[in-house]
N, C-alpha and C positions, 0 to 999 in steps of 0.2 A: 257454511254448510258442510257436515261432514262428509268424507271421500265414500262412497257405494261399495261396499265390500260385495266382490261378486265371487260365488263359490260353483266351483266346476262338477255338478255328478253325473253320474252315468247313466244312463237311463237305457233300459233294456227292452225290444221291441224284436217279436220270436218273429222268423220268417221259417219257410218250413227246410233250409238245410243249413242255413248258418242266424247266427243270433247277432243282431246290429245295435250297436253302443254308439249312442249321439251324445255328443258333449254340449251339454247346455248351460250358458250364463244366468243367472238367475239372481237379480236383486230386488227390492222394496220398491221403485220406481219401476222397473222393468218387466214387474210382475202385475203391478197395477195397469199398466197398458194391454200387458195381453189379455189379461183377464177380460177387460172392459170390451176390447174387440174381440173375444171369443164369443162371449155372450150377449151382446147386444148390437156387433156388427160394427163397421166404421163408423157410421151414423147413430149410435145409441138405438138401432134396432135388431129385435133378437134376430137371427140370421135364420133362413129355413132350414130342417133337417135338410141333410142330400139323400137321395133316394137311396132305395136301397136294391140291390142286385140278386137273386137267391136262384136263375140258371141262364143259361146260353141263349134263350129265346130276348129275353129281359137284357139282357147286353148285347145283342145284335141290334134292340129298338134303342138304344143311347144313339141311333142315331137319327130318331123322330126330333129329337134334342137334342144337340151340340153344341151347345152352352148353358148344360145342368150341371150339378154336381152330385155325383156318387159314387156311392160306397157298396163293396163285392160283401153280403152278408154269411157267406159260407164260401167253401172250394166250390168250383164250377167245372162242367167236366161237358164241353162244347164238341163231343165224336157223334160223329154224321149218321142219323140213321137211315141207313137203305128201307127204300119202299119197294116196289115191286121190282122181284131182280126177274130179268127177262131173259139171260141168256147166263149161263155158269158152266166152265169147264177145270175141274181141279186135277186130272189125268188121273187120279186112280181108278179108271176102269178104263185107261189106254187110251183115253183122244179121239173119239167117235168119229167120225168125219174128216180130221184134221189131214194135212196134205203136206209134204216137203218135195221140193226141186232145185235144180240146180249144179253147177260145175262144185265137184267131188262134195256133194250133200252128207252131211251126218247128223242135219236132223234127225232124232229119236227119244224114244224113252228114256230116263236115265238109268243108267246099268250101273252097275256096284262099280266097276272099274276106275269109274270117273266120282263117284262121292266124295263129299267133302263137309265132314259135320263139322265147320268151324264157327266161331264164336259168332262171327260176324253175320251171319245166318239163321241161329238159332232162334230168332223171332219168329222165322218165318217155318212153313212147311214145304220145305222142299227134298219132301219124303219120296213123292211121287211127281216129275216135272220134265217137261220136253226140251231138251237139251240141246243145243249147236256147238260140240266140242272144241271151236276155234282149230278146223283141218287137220284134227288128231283123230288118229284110228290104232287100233293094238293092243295089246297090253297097257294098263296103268294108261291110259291116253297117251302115250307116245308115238312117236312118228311125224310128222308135220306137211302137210298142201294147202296150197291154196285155197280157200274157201267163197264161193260167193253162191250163196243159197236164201231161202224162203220157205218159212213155213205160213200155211193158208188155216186157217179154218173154213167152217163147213158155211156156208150163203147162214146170214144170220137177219132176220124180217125185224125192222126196230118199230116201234110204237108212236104213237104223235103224242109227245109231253116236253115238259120245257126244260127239267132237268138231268138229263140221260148222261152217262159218265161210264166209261172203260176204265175198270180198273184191272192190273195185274199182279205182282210180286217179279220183280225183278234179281237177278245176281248174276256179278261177272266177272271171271276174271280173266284179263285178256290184255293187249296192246292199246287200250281204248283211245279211241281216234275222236275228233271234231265230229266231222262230215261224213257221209256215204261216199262223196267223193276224193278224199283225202284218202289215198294211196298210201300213206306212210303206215297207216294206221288200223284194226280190226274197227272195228264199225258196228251202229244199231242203229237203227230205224225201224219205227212201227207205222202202218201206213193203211187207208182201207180201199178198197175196192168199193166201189160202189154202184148197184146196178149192173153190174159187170164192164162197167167203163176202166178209164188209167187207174192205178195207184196216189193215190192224194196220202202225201205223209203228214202224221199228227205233229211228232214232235218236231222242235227244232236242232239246230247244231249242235247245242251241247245237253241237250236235255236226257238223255242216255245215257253218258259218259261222265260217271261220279270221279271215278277211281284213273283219270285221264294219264296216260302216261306212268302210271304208277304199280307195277304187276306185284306189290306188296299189299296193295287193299285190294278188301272184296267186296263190299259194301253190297248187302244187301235192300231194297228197296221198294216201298210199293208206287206206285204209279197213276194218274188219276190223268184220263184226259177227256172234254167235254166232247159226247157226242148229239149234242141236242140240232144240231144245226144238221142233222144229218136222219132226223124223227121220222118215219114213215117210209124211208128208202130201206132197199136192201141191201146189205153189207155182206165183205168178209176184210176178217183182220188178216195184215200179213206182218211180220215179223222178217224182216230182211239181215240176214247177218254175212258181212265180208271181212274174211280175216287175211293176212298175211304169211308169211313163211314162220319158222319157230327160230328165227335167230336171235330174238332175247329172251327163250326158252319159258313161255308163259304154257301151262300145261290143263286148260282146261276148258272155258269159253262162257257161252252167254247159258243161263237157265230162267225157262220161262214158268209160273206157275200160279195158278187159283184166278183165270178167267175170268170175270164176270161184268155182265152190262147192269144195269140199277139204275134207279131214279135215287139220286141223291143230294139234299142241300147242303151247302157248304156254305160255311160263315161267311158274311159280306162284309168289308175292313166298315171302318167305323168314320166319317168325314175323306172329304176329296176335295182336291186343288179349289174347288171355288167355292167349296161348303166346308170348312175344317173343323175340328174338335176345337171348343173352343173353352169347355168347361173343366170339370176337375174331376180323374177317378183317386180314390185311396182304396185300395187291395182290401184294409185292415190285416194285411201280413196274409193273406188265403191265395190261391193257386186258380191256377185255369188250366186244365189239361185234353187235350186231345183238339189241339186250333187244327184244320184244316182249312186251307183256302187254297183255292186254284184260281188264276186267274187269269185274262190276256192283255191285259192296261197295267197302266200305271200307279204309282202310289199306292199300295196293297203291306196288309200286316190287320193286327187287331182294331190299331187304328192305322189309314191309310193315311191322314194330312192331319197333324194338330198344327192351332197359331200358337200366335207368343203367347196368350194368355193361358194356353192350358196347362196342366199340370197332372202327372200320372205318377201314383207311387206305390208303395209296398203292396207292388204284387208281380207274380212269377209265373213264365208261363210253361210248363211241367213237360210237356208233349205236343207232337203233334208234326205236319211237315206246310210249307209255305211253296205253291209252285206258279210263276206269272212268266210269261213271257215278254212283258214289261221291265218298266224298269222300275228305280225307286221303292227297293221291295226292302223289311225286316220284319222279325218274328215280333217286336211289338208295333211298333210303327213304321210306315212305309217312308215319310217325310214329315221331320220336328222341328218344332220353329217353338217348342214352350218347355216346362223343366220335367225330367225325367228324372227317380232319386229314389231309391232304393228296391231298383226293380231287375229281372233277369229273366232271361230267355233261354228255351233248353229243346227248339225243333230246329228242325233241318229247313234251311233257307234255298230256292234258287231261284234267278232271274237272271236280268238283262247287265242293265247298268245299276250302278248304284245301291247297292246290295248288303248287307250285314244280318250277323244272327242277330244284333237286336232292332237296329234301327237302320233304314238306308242309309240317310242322309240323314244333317239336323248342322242346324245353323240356332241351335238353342244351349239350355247348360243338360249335360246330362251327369249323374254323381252315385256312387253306389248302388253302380252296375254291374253287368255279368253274362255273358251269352258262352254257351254249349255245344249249342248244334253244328252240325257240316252246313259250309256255305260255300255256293257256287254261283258265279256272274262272270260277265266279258268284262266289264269294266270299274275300277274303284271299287273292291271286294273286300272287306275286312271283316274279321270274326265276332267284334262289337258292333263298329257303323261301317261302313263300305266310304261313306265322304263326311268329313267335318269341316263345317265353317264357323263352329262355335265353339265348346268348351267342354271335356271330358275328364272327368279327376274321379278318383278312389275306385279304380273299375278295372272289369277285366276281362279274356275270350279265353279259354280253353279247344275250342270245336278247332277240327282243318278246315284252311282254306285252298279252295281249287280255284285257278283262272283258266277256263279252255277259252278266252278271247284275246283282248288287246293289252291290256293296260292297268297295272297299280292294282298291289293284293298284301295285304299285312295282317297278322296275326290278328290285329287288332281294328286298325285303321288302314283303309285300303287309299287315302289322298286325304293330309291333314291340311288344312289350310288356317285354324285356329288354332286353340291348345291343347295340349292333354297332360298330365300331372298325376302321379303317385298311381301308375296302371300297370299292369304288366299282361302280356299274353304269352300261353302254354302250345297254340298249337298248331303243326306241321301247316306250312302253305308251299304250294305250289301250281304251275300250270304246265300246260299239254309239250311245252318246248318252243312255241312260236311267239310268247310274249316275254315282257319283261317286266323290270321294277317288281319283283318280290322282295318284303320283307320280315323280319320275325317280329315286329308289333305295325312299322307301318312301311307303304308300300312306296309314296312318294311325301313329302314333305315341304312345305313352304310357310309353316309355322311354328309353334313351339311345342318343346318335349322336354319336361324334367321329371326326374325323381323318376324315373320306367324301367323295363327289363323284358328280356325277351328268352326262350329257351328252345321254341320251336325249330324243326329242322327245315330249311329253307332251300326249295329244289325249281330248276326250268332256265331260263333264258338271262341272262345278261344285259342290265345290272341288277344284280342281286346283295343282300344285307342282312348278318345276321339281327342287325336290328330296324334300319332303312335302308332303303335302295338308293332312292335320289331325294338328296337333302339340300335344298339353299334356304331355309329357316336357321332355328336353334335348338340346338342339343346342350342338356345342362346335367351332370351327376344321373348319365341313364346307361343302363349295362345289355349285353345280350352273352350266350354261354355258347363258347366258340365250340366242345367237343360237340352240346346235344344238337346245334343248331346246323354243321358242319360246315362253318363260316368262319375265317379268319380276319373279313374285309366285311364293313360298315361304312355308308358313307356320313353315319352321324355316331356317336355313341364310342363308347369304351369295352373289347372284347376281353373275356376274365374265362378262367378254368372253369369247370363243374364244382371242384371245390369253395373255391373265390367265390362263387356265386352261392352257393348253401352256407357261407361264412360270414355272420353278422358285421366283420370288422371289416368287409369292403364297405357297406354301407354306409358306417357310423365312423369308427377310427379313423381309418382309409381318405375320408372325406376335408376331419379335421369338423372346423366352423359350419361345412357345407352338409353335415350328415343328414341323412334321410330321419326321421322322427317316429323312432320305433318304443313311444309314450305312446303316443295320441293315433298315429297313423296306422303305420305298420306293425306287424308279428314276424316269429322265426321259430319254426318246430321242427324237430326231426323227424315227428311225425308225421307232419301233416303238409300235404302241398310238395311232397316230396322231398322235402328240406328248406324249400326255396323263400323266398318271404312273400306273406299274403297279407289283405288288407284287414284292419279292425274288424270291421264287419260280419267277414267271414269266419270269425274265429269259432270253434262249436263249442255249443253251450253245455258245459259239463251235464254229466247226466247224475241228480244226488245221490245216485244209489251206488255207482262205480267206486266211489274210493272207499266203499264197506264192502264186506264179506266175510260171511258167516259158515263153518264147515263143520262136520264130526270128526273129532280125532281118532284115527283109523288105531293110533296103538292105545289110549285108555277108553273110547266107546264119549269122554266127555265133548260136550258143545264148546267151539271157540270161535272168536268171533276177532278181524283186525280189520283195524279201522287206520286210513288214512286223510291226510287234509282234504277237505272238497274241493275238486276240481284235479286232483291226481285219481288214478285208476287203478285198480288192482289185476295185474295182468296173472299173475297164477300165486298161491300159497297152500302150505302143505304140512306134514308134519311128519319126519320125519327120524326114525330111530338113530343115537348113537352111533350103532356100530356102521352104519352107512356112510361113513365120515370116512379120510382115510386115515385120522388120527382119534386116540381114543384122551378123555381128558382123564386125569389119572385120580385128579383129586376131587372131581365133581361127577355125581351122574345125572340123569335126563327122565325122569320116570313117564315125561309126558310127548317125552322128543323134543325134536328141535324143528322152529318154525324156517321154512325154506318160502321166501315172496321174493316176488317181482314186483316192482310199481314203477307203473308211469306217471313223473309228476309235469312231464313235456318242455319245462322251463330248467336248462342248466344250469346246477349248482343251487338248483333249489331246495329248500332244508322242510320239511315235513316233521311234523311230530305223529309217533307211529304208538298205536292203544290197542292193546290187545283183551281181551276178555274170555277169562278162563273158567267156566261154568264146573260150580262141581269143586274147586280146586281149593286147597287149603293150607296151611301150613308154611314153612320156610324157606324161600327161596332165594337165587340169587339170578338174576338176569345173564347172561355169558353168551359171550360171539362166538362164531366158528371163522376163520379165516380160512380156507383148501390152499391159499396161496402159498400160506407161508409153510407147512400148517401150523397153525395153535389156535388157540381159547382164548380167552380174554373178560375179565370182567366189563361190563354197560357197567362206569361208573354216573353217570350221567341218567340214572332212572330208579322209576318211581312203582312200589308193589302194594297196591292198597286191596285191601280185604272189605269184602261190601256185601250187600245183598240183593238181588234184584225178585220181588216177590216172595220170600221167604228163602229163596235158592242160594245159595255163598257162591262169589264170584271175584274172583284175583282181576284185580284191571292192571296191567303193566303199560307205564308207560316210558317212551324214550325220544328224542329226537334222531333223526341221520340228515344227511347234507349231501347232498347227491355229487361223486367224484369224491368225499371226504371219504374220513378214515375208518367206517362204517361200513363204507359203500365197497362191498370185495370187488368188482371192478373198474374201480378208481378212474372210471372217465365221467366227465363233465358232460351227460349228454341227456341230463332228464331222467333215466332208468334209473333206480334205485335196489340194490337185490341186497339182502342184509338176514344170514341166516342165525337166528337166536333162540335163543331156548332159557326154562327155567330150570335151572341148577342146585342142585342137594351137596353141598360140603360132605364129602363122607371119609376127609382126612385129617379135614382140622387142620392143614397146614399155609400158611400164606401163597399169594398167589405166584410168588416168585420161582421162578422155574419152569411154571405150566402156564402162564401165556402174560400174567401181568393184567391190569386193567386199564383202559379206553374209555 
């Protein structure tokens, strides 16, 4: 029997910010089984279509059935609409009703003094908002007292319906504390009066306090909390703010802004602990945007519990925020026990225990992943899953992580207990100062980590890791970046400069036998990812139009057109006169100038062949460099001047290679950018090029 020649290609599948490359075996034998089970099922029966999904009403009933299988037939975009809003204060006409008290109260409008149109804000309108300056008064808010105040609204009559919801806009910047009773700390709580009885507070401990301990974030944020259980009674909201002295000079405080009570439905996760997902979605590469869930149990996400047999893939969830006061909570699934694989999450996650922007938990394989958003939990917090008991490869977190409770927070993994492989996470964790085990991908460890990296900056309580905290598993070829992280102690992994870390030869070289596999696996751009190395998957999919460009030459009025390899970019080109040189060539002129580009080819030392197309143009040319370095001239011996037509039109096509970092390239580094200023050249001495620059 001959040996099955199996041939490796690429197979291209668009998601909507990065383009996924699967590497597929594919032979004679290998192709006749899939086939057979594609179409006609295990059994030689044709399998049924899966349904199909086309909006938010249609994926909330997947869980009439939790052992179907379907497919998203477009983006879905699952934002809650308000029904009758019952009650709305957005303060531009002052706050009608509204009331502040309290020991040195600064409840008020916001006044110019205290503005703050920072980025972090800009979503929101907090043009017009009632402000509690965290015990500043003065000028520019300066000065600093003690604060312990209340602001009231006006007795507000709720309606008898099942889904009633406070919502606000929130921003703070302050000392941000736990608790109302934690002294240490400025403070929030929202809380109602009811009937004119006590104060009954909505939120919990850390449900206010994004930016904990951190007076370098603002985080703005909207807020949703259920007020159905509260239908038919009279209400007033209060807003309780207690701040501390100004000794670590925080200068501004809480802002409250855009009111409103509403009847509003919010997505219900999809299977729970004794009814799971049991079936299969496939995205087909389409998005879900604007997930809202509020919840107070557990298991909570798009879906709340999948088993082992389900399976969810290509698809990403774009927006939106996740808030339970349970535990087991992530932007796609709450708790996974089936395979997750080419999918990513990009809302703001908070909960209890067990927490991640994508997934809380999962004791399944999860594989070309991705989460975004900010996430916050007491316990096992990570910026992909919060706890792993299974298996994590090709993935990765960006979002911060905040811990305002006890225990275990990682960039990535907040408590590994399985494996993770070829992942890295980008971003900032920390908590309020009373917990520990912070780390830059995981937080505590007692399983395995190879091939990973970590860059985020790693802040709070002892032991802390720019890459683990607490390690009694295995660490195998994993890195963290001791400047950005500001960590020189790991209790797993290997600490490297900023450089060393954007430098392909820690990977590869550095390794020896043991190098990372940056064929199949990994990439390395200057541009992209900030230098750092990112997975396959992610890499962007050239766009065909970038590595052409077409302009008017500004000194003959003629069309020119340069063209680069696909998948390099044309960052600027131009044309530019002689005498703008600071050297003139003596024995050649420029009648059409000389072409001045940029090109990103992203890959260093990569060689491009560069075509240019000169509409209009005729006659005898020579191709010729410009060097500024040295100065001089130089003839392109290495190119090619054809005379052609395109529709009757005459049109000069020049073509030449450069090698980016070569002798081409005027700034002779190896780093992707290619600038290479040339032009066509008129002999108008007749004399060899010896003297005036030589040829290249």
């Amino acid at each position: 029997m001959p040996v099955l020649q199996l041939a490796a290609l690429r197979v291209k599948t668009h998601r909507p910010h990065f383009a996924a490359l699967h590497l597929v075996a594919i032979g004679v034998l290998v192709l006749s089984t899939w086939a057979s089970s594609m179409l006609y099922g295990g059994d030689n029966v044709r399998a049924a279509a899966p349904v199909e999904i086309t909006n938010c009403t249609e994926l909330e009933n997947i869980s009439l059935d939790l052992a179907g299988d379907y497919v998203l037939a477009n983006d879905i975009d699952c934002a809650p609409s308000d029904g009758a809003v019952h009650y709305s204060e957005d303060f531009e006409g002052g706050g009608a009703g509204w009331v502040s008290s309290g020991t040195n109260d600064t409840w008020s409008l916001l006044d110019e003094t205290c503005d703050r149109e920072d980025v972090a804000a800009a979503p929101f309108n907090f043009d017009s908002t009632v402000h509690g300056s965290n015990g500043k008064a003065g000028p520019d808010c300066l000065g600093g007292n003690e604060e312990t105040s209340t602001l009231t609204s006006p007795a507000i009559g709720l309606p008898v319906v099942s889904n009633l919801y406070l919502r606000f806009d929130s921003w703070a910047y302050d000392q941000g504390g736990k608790c109302t009773d934690d002294s240490a700390d400025d403070t929030k709580d929202v809380a109602l009066v009811v009937n004119g009885g006590p104060a009954q507070i909505l939120n919990d401990c850390y449900a206010l306090h994004p930016n904990s301990a951190a007076q370098d974030e603002l985080g703005a944020h909207t807020w949703w909390f259920d007020l159905s259980a509260y239908a038919g009674e009279t209400i007033e909201l209060s807003f309780h703010y207690q701040t501390q002295d100004n000794d670590l000079g925080f200068e501004l405080g809480w802002f409250i802004d855009n009111v409103a009570i509403t009847e509003t439905d919010f997505f219900e996760p999809i299977g729970t602990t004794g009814d799971s997902f049991d079936g299969t979605l496939d995205g087909d590469d389409h998005t879900i945007s604007n997930l809202l869930i509020e919840e107070t149990g557990d298991y909570v996400g798009l879906f709340g519990y999948t088993g082992a047999t389900a399976e969810i893939k290509n698809v990403g969830l774009t927006s939106g925020n996740l808030f339970t006061t349970g535990s087991y909570a992530g932007g796609l699934v709450g708790f996974n026990a089936g395979t997750l694989e080419n999918v990513y999450a990009n809302l703001d996650v908070r909960g209890a225990n067990n927490i991640g922007g994508l997934v809380g938990s999962s004791s399944g394989e999860i594989s070309q992943a991705s989460a975004g958003g900010e996430v916050i939990g007491e316990d096992f917090v990570g910026g992909l899953v919060g706890e792993v008991n299974g298996s994590v490869s090709y993935s990765s977190a960006t979002g911060q992580v905040s811990l305002p409770g006890n225990c275990c927070a990682g960039g990535l993994i907040g408590a590994l207990y399985g494996t993770v492989d070829n992942s890295y996470a980008r971003g900032k964790v920390s908590s309020d100062g009373l917990s520990g085990n912070q780390g830059g991908l995981v937080g505590v460890s007692t399983g395995m980590l190879t091939n990973s990296y970590a860059t985020g900056v790693v802040t709070g309580t002892l032991p802390l890791g720019g890459l683990i905290a607490t390690d009694v598993g295995s660490v195998v070829n994993s890195f963290w970046d001791m400047e950005t992280s500001g960590l020189t102690t790991s209790a797993g992994g290997e600490g490297k400069s900023t450089a060393d870390m954007l430098d392909v030869a820690t990977y590869t070289t550095d390794l020896a036998s043991a190098a990372w596999d940056f064929d199949m696996i990994w990439r390395i751009d200057p541009l992209f990812n900030d230098g750092y190395p990112y997975l396959w998957w992610q890499a962007v999919e050239p766009d065909p139009e970038l590595h052409r460009y077409g302009f008017t030459n500004p000194i003959t009025g003629n069309y020119v057109v340069l063209e680069a390899d696909v998948g390099c970019e044309i960052i600027s080109a131009t044309m530019t006169p002689e005498t703008s040189n600071q050297l003139k060539d003596v024995a050649f002129d420029y009648p059409h100038g000389l072409m001045n580009f940029v090109i990103d080819c992203r890959t260093p030392g990569y060689t491009t062949t560069i075509t240019q197309y000169h509409y209009d143009v005729v006659g005898e040319y020579n191709l010729r460099k410009y060097d500024p370095n040295i100065p001089a001239y130089f003839t392109v011996s290495d190119s090619t001047l054809t005379a052609t037509t395109n529709s009757g039109q005459p049109v000069l096509v020049v073509v030449h290679q450069v090698t980016d970092g070569g002798e081409l390239d005027i700034d002779s580094i190896s780093d992707g950018i290619i600038t290479d200023p040339i032009g066509l050249a008129v002999n108008v001495v007749g004399v060899p090029n010896t003297g005036l620059g030589g040829g290249r």
